[in-house]
PyMOL Python script that loads the backbone (N, CA, C, O; Angstrom):
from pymol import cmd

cmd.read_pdbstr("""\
ATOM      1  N   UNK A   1     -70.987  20.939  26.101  1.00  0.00           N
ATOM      2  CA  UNK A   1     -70.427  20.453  27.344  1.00  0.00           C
ATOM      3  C   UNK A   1     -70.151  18.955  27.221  1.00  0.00           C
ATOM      4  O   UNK A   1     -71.117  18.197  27.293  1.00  0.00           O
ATOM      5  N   UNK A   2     -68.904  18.448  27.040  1.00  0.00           N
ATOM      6  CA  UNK A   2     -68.269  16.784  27.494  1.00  0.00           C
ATOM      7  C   UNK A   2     -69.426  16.196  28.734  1.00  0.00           C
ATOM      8  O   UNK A   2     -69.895  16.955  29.581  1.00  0.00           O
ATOM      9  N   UNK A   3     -69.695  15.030  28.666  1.00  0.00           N
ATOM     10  CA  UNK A   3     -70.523  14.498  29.878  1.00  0.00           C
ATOM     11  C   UNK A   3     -69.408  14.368  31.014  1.00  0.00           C
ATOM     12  O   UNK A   3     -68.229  14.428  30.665  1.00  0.00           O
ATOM     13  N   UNK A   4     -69.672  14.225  32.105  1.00  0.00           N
ATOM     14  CA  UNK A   4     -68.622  14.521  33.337  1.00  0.00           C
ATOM     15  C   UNK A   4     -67.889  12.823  33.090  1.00  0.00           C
ATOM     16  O   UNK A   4     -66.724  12.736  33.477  1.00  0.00           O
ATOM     17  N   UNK A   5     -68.401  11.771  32.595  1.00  0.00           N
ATOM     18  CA  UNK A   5     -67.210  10.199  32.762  1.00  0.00           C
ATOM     19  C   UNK A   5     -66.297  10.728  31.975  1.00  0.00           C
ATOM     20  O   UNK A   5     -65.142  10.382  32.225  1.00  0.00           O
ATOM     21  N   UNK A   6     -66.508  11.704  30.810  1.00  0.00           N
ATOM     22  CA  UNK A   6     -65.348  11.679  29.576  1.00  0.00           C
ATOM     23  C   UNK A   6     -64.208  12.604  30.294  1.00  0.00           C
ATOM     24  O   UNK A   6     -63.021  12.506  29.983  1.00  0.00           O
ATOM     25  N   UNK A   7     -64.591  13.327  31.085  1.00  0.00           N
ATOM     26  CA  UNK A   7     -63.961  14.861  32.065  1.00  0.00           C
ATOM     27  C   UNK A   7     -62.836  13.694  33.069  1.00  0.00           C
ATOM     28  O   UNK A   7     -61.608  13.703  33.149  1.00  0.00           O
ATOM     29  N   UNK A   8     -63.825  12.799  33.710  1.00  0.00           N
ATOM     30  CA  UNK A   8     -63.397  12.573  34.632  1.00  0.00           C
ATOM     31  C   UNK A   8     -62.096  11.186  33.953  1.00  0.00           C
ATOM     32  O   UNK A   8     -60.919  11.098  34.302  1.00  0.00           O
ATOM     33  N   UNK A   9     -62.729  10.402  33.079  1.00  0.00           N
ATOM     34  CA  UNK A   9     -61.582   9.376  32.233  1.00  0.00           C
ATOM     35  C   UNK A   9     -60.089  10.524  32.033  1.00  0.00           C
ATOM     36  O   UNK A   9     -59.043  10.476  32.681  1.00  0.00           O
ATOM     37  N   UNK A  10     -60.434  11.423  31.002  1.00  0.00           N
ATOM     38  CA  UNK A  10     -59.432  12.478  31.067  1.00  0.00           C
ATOM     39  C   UNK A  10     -58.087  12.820  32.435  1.00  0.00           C
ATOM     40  O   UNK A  10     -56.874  12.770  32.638  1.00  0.00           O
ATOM     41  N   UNK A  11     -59.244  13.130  32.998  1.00  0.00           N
ATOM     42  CA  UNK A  11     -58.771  13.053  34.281  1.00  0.00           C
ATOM     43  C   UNK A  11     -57.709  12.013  35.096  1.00  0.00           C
ATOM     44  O   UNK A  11     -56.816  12.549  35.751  1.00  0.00           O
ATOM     45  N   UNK A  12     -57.787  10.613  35.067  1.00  0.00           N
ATOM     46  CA  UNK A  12     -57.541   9.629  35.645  1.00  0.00           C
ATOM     47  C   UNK A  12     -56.164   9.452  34.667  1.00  0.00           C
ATOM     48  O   UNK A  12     -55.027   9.482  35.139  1.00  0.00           O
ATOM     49  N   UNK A  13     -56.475   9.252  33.149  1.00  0.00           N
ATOM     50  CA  UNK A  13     -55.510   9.274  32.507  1.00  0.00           C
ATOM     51  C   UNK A  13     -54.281  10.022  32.727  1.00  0.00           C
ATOM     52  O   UNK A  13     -53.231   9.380  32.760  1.00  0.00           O
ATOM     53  N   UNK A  14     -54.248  11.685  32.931  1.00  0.00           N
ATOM     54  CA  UNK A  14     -53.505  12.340  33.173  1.00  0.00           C
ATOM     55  C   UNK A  14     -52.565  11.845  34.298  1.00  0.00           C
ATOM     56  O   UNK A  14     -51.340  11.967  34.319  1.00  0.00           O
ATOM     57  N   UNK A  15     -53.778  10.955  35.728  1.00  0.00           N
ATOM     58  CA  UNK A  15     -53.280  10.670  36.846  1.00  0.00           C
ATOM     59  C   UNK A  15     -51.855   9.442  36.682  1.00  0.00           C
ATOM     60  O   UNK A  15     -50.818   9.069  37.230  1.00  0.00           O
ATOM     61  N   UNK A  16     -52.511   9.272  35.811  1.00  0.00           N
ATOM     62  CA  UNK A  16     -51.624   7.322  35.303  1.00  0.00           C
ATOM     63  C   UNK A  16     -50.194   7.758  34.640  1.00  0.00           C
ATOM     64  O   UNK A  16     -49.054   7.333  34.829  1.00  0.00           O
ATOM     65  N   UNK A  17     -50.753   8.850  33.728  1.00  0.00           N
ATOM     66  CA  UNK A  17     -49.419   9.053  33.069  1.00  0.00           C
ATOM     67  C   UNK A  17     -48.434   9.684  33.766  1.00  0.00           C
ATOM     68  O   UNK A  17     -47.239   9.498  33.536  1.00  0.00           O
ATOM     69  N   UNK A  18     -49.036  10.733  34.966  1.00  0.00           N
ATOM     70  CA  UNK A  18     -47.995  11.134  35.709  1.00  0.00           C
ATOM     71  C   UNK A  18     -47.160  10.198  36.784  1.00  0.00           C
ATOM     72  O   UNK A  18     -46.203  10.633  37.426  1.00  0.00           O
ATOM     73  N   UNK A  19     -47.631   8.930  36.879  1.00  0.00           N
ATOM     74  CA  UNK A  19     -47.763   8.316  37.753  1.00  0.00           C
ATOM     75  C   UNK A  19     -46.778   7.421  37.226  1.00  0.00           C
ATOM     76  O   UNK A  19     -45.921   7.030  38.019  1.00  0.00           O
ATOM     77  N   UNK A  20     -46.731   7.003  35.986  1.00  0.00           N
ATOM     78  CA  UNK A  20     -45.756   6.048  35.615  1.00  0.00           C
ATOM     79  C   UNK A  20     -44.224   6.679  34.369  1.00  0.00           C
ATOM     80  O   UNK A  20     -43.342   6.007  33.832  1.00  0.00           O
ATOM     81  N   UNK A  21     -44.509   8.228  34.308  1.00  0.00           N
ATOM     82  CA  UNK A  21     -43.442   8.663  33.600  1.00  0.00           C
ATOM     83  C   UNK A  21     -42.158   8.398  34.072  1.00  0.00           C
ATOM     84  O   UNK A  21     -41.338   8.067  33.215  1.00  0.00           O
ATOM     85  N   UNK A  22     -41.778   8.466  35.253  1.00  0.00           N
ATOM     86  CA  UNK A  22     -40.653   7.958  35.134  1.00  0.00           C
ATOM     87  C   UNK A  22     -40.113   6.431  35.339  1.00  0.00           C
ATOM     88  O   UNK A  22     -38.914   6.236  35.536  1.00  0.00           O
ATOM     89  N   UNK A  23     -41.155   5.238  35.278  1.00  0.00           N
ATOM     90  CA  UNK A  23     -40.739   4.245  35.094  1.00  0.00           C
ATOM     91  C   UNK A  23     -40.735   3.897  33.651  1.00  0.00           C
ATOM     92  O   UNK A  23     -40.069   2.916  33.320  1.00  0.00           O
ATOM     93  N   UNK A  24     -41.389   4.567  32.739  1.00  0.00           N
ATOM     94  CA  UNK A  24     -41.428   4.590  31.606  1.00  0.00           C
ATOM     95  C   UNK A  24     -40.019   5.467  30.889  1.00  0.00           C
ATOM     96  O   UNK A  24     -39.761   5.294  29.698  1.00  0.00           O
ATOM     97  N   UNK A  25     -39.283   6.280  31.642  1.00  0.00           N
ATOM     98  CA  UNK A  25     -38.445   6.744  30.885  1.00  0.00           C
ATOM     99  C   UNK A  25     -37.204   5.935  30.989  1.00  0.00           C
ATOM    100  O   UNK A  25     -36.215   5.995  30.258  1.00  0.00           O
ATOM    101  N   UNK A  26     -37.497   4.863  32.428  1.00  0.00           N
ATOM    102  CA  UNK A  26     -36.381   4.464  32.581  1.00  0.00           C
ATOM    103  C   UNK A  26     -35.664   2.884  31.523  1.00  0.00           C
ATOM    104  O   UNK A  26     -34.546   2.504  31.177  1.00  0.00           O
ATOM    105  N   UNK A  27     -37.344   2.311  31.325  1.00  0.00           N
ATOM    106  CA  UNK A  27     -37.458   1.373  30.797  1.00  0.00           C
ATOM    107  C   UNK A  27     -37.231   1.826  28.851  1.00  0.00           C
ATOM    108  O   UNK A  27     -37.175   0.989  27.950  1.00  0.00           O
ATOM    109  N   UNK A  28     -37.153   3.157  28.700  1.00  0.00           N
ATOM    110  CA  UNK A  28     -37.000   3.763  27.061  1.00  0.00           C
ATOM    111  C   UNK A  28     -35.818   4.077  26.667  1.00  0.00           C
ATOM    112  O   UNK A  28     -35.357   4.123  25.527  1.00  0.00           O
ATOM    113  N   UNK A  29     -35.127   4.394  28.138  1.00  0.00           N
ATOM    114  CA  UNK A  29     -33.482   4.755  27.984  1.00  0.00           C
ATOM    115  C   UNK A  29     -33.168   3.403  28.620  1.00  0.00           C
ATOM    116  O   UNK A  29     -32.360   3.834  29.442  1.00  0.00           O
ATOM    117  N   UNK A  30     -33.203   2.088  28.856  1.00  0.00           N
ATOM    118  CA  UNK A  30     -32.585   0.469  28.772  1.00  0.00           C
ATOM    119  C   UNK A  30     -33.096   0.017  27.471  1.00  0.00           C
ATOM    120  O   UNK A  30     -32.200  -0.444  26.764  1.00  0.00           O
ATOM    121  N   UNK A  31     -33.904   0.011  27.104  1.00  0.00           N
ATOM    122  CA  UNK A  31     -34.422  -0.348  25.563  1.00  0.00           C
ATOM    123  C   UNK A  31     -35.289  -1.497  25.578  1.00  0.00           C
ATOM    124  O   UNK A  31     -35.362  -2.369  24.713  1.00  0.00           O
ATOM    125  N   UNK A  32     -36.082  -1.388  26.894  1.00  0.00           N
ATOM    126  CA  UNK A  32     -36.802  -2.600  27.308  1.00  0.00           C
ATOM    127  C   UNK A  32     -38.143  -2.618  27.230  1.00  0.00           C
ATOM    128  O   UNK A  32     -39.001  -2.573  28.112  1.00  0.00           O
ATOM    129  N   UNK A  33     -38.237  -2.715  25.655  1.00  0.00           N
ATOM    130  CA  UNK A  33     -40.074  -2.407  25.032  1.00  0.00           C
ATOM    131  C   UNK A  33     -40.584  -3.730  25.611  1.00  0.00           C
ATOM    132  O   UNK A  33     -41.763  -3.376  25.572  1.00  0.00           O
ATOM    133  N   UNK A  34     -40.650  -4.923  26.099  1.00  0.00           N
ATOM    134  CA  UNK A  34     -41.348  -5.543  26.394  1.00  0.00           C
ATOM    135  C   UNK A  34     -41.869  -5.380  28.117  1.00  0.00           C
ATOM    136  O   UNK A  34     -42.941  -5.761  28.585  1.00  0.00           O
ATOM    137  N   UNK A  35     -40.691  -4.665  28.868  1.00  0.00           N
ATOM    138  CA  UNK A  35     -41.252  -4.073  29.466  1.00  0.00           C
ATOM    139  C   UNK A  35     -42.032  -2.997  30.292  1.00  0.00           C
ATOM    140  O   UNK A  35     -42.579  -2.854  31.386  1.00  0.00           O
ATOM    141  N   UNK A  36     -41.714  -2.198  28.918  1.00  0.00           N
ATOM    142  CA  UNK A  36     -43.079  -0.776  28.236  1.00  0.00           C
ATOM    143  C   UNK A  36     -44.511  -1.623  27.968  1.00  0.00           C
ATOM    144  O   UNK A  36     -45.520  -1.211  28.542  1.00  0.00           O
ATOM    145  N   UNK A  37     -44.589  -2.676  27.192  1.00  0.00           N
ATOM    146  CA  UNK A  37     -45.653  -3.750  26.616  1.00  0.00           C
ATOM    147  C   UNK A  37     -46.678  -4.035  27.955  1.00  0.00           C
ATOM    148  O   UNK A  37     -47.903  -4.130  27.884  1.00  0.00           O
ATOM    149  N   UNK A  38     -45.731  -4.160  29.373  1.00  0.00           N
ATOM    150  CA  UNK A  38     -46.526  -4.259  30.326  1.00  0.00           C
ATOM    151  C   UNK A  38     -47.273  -3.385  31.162  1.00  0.00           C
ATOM    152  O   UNK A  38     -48.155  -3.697  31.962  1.00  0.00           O
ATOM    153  N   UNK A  39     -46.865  -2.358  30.917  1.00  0.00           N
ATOM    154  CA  UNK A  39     -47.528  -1.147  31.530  1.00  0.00           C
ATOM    155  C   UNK A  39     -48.819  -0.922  31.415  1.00  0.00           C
ATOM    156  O   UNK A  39     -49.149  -1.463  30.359  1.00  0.00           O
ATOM    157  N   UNK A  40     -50.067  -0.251  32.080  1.00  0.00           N
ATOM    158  CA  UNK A  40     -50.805   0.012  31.497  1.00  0.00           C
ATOM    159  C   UNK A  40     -50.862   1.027  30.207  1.00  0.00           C
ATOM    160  O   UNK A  40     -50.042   1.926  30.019  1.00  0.00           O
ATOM    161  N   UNK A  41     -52.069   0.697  29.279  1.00  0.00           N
ATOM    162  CA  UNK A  41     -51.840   1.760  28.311  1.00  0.00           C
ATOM    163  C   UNK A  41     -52.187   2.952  28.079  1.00  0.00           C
ATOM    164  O   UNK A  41     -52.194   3.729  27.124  1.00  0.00           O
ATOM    165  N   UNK A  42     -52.652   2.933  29.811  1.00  0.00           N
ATOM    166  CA  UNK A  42     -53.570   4.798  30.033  1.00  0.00           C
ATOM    167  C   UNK A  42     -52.035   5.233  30.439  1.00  0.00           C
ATOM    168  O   UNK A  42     -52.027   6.450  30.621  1.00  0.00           O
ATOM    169  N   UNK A  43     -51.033   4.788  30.597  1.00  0.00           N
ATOM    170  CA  UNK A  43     -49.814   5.437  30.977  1.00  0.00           C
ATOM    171  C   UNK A  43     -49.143   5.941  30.431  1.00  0.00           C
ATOM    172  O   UNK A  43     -48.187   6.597  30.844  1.00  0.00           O
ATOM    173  N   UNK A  44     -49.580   5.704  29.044  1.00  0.00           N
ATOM    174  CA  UNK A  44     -48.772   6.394  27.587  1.00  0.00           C
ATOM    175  C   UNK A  44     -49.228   7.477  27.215  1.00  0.00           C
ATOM    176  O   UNK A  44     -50.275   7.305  26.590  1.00  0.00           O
ATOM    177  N   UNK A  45     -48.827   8.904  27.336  1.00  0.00           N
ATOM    178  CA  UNK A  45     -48.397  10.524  27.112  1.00  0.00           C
ATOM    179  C   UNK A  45     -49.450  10.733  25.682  1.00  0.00           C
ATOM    180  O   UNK A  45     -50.283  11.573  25.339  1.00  0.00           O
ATOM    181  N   UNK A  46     -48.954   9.613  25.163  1.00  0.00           N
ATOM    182  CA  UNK A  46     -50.054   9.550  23.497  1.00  0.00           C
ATOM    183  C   UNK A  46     -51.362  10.071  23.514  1.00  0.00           C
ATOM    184  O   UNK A  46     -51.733  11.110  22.967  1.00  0.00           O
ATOM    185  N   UNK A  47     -52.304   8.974  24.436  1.00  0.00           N
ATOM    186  CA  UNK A  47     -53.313   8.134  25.013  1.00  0.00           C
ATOM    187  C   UNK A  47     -53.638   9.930  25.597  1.00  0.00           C
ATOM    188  O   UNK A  47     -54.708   9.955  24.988  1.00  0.00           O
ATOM    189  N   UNK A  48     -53.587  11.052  26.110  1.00  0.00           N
ATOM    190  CA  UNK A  48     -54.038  12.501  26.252  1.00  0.00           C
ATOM    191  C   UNK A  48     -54.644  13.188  25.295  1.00  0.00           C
ATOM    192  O   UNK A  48     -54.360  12.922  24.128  1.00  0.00           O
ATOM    193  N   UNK A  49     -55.403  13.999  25.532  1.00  0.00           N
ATOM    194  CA  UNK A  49     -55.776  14.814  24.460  1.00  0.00           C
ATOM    195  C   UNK A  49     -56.190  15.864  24.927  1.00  0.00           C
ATOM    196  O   UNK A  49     -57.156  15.635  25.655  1.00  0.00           O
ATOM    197  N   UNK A  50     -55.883  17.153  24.858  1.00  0.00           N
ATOM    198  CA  UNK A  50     -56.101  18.375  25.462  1.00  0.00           C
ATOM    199  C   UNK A  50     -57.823  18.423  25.465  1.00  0.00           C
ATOM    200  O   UNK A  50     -58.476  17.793  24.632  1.00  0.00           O
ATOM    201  N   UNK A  51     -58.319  19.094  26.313  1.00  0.00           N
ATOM    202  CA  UNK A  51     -59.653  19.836  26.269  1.00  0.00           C
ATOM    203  C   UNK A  51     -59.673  21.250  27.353  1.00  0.00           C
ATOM    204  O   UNK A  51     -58.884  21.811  28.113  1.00  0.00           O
ATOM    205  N   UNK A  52     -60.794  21.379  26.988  1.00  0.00           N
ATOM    206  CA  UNK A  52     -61.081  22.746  27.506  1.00  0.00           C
ATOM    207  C   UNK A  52     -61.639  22.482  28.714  1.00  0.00           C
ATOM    208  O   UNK A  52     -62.500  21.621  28.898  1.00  0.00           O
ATOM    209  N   UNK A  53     -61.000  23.467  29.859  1.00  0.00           N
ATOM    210  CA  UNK A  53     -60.632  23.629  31.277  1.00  0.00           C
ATOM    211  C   UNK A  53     -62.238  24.182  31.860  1.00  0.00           C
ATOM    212  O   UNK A  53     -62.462  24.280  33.066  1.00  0.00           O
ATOM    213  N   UNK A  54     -63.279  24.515  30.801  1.00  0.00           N
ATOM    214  CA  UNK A  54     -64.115  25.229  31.268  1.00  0.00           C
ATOM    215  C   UNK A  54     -65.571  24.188  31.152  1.00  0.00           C
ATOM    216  O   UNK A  54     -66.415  24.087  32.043  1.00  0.00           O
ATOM    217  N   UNK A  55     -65.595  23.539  29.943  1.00  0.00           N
ATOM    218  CA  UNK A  55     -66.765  23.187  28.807  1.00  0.00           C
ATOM    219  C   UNK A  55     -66.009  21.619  28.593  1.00  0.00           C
ATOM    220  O   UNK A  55     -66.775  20.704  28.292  1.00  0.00           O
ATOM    221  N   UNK A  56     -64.959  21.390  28.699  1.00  0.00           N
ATOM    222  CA  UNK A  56     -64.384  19.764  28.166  1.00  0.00           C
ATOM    223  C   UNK A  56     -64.371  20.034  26.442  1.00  0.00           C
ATOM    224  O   UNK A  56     -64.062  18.986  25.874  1.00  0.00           O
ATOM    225  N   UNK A  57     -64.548  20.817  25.779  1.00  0.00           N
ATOM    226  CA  UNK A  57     -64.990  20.652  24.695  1.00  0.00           C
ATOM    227  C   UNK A  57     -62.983  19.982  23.912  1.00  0.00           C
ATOM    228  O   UNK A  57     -61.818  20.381  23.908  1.00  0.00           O
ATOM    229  N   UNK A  58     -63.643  19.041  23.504  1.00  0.00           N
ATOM    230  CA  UNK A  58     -61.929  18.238  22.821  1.00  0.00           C
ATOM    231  C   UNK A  58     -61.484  19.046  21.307  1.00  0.00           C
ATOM    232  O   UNK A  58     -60.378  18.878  20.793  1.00  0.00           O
ATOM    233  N   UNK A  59     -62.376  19.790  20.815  1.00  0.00           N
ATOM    234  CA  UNK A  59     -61.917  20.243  19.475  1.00  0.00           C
ATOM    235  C   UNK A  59     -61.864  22.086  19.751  1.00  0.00           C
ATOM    236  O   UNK A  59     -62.439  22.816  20.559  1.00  0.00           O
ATOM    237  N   UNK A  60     -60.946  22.320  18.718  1.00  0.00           N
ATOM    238  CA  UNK A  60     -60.582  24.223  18.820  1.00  0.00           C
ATOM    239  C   UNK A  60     -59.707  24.674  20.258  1.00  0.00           C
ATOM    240  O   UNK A  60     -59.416  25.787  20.696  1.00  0.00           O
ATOM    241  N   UNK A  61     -59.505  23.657  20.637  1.00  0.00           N
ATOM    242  CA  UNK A  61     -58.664  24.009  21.657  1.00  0.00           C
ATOM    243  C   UNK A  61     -57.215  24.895  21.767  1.00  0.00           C
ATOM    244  O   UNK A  61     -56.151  24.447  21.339  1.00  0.00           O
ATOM    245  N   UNK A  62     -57.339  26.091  22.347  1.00  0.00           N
ATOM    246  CA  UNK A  62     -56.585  27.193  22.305  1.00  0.00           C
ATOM    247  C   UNK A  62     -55.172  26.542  23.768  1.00  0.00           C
ATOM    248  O   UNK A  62     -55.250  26.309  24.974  1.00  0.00           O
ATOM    249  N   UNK A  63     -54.290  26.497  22.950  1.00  0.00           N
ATOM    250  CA  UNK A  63     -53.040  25.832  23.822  1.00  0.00           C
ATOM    251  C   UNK A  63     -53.192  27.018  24.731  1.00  0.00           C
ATOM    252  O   UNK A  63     -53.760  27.038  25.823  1.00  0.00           O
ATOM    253  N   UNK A  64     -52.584  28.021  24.092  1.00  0.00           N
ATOM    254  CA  UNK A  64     -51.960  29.614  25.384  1.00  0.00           C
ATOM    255  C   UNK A  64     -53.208  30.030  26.594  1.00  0.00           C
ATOM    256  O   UNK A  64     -52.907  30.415  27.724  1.00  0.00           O
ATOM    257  N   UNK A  65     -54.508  29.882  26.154  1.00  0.00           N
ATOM    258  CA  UNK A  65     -55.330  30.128  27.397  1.00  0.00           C
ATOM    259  C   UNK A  65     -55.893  28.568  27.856  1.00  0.00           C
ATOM    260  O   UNK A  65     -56.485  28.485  28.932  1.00  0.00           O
ATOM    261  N   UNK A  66     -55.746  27.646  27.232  1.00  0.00           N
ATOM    262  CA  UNK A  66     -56.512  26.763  27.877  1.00  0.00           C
ATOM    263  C   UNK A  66     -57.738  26.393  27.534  1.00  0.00           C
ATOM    264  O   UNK A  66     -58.172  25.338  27.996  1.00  0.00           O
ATOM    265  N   UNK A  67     -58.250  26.898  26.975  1.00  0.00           N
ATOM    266  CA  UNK A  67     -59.865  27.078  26.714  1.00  0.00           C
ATOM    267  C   UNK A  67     -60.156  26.592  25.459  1.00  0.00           C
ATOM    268  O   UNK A  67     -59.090  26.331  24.901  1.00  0.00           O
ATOM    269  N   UNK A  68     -60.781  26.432  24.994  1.00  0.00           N
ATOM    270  CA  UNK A  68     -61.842  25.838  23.488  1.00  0.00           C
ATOM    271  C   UNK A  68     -62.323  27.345  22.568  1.00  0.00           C
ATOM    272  O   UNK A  68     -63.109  28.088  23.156  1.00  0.00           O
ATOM    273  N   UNK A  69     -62.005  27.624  21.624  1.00  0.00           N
ATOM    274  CA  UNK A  69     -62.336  28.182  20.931  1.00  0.00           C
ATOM    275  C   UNK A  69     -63.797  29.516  20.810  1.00  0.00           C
ATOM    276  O   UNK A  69     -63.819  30.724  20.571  1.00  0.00           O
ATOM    277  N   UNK A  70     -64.937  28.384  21.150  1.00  0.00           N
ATOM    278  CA  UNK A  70     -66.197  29.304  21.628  1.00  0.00           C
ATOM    279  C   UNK A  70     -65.987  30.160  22.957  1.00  0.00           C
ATOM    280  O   UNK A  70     -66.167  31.316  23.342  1.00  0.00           O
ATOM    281  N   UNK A  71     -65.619  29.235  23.326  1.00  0.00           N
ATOM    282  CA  UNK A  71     -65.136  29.689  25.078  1.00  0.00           C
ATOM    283  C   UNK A  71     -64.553  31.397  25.230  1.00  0.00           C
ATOM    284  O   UNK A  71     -64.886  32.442  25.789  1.00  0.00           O
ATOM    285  N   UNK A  72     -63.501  30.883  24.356  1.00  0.00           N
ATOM    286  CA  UNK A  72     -62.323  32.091  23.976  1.00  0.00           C
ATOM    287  C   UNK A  72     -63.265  33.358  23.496  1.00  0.00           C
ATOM    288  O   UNK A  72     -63.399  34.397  24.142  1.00  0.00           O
ATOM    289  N   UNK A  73     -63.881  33.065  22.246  1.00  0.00           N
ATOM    290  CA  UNK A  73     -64.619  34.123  22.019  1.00  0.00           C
ATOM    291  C   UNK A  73     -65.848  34.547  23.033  1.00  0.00           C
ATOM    292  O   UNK A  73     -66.428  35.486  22.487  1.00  0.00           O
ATOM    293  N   UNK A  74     -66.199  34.371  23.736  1.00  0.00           N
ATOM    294  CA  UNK A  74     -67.378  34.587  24.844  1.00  0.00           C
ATOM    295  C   UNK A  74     -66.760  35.060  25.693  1.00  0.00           C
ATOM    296  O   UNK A  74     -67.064  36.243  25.839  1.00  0.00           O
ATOM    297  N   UNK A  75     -65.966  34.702  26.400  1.00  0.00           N
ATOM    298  CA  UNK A  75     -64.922  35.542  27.145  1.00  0.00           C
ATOM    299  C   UNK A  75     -64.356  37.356  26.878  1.00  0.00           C
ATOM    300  O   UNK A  75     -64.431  38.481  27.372  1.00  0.00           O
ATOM    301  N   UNK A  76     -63.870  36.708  25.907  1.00  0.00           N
ATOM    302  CA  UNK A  76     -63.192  38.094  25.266  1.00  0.00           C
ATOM    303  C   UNK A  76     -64.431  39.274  24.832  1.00  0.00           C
ATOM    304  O   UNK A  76     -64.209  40.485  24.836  1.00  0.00           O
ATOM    305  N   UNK A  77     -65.315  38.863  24.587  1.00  0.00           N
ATOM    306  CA  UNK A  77     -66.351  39.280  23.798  1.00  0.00           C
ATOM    307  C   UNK A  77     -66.585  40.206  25.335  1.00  0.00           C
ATOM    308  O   UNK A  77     -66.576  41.437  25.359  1.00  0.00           O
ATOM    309  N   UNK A  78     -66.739  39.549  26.259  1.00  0.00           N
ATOM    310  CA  UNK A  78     -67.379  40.215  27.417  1.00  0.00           C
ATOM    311  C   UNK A  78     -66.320  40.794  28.153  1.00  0.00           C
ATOM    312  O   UNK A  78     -66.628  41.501  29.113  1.00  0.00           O
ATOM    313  N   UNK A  79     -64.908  40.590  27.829  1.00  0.00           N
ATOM    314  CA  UNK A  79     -63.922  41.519  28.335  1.00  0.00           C
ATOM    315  C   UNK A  79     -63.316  40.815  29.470  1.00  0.00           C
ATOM    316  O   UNK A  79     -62.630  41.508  30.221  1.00  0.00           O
ATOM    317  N   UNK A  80     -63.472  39.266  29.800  1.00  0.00           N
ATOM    318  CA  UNK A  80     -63.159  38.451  30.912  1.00  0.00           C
ATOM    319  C   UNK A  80     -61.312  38.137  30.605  1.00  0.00           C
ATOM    320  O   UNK A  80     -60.585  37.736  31.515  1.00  0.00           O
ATOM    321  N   UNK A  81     -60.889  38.360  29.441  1.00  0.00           N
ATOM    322  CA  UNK A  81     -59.483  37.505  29.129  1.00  0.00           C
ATOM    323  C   UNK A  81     -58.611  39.491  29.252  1.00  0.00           C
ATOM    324  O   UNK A  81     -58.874  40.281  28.345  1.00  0.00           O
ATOM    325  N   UNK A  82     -57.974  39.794  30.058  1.00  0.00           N
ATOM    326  CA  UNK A  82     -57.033  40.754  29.932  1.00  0.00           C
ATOM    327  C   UNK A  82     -55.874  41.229  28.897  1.00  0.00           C
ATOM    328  O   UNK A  82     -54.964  40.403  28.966  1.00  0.00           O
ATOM    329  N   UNK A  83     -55.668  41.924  28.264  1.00  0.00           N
ATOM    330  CA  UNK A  83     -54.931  42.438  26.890  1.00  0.00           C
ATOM    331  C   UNK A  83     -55.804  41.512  26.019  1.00  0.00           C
ATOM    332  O   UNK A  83     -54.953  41.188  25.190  1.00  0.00           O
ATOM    333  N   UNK A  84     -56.666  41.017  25.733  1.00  0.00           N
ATOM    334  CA  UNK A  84     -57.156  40.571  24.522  1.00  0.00           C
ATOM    335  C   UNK A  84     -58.630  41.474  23.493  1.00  0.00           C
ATOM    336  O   UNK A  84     -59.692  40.865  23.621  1.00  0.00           O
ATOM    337  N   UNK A  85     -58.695  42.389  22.843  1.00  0.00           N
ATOM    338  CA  UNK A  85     -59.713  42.797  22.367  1.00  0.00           C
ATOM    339  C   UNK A  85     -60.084  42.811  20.975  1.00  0.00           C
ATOM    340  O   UNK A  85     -59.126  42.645  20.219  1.00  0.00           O
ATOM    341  N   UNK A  86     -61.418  42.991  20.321  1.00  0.00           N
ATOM    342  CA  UNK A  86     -61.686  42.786  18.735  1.00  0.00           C
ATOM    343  C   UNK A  86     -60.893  43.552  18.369  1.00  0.00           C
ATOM    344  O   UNK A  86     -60.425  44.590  18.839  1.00  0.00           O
ATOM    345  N   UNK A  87     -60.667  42.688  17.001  1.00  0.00           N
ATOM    346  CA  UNK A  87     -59.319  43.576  15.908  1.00  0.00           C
ATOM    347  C   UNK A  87     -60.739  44.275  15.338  1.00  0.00           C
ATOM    348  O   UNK A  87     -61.823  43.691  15.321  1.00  0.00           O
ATOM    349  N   UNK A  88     -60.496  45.682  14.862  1.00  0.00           N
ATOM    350  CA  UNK A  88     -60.932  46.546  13.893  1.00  0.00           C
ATOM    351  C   UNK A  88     -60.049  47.458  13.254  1.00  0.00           C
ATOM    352  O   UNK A  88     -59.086  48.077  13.706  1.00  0.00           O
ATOM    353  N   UNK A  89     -60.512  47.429  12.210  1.00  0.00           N
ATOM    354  CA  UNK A  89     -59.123  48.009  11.144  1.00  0.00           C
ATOM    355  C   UNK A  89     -60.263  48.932   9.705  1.00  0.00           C
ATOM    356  O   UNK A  89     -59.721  49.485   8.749  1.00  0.00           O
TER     357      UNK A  89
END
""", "prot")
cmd.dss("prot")
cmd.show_as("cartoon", "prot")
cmd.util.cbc("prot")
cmd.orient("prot")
């Protein structure tokens, strides 16, 4: 489990970047990096990093459900994720 400041930084970041994308696109299509330079730098799309929606966990992160890897398997394991079941062959 992520401690809840790293959840919640995450968080805020997302808030910033949504918050300044389109002054940032406007200032990328004029070509005015110095005044990109002034922006904050939690506003930059970069500066994100996916985690898991359940646990925060930042690594194994499964794009299509959202979730972290362990997650995924604990889920499925118990039959919580729909069309997903063990391969046996």
């Amino acid at each position: 489990m992520a401690r809840e400041a790293v959840k919640a930084r995450g968080r805020k970041r997302e808030k910033m970047v949504a918050k300044y994308a389109e002054k940032r696109k406007a200032l990328k299509e004029a070509g005015d990096y110095i005044g990109l330079d002034k922006l904050p730098r939690n506003a930059s799309p970069v500066r994100l990093h996916n985690r898991c929606k359940l646990t925060g966990r930042p690594k194994g992160y499964m794009r299509k459900f959202g979730i972290n890897r362990v997650t995924f398997r604990e889920m499925a394991s118990a039959g919580l994720i729909p069309g997903v079941t063990k391969a046996s062959w």
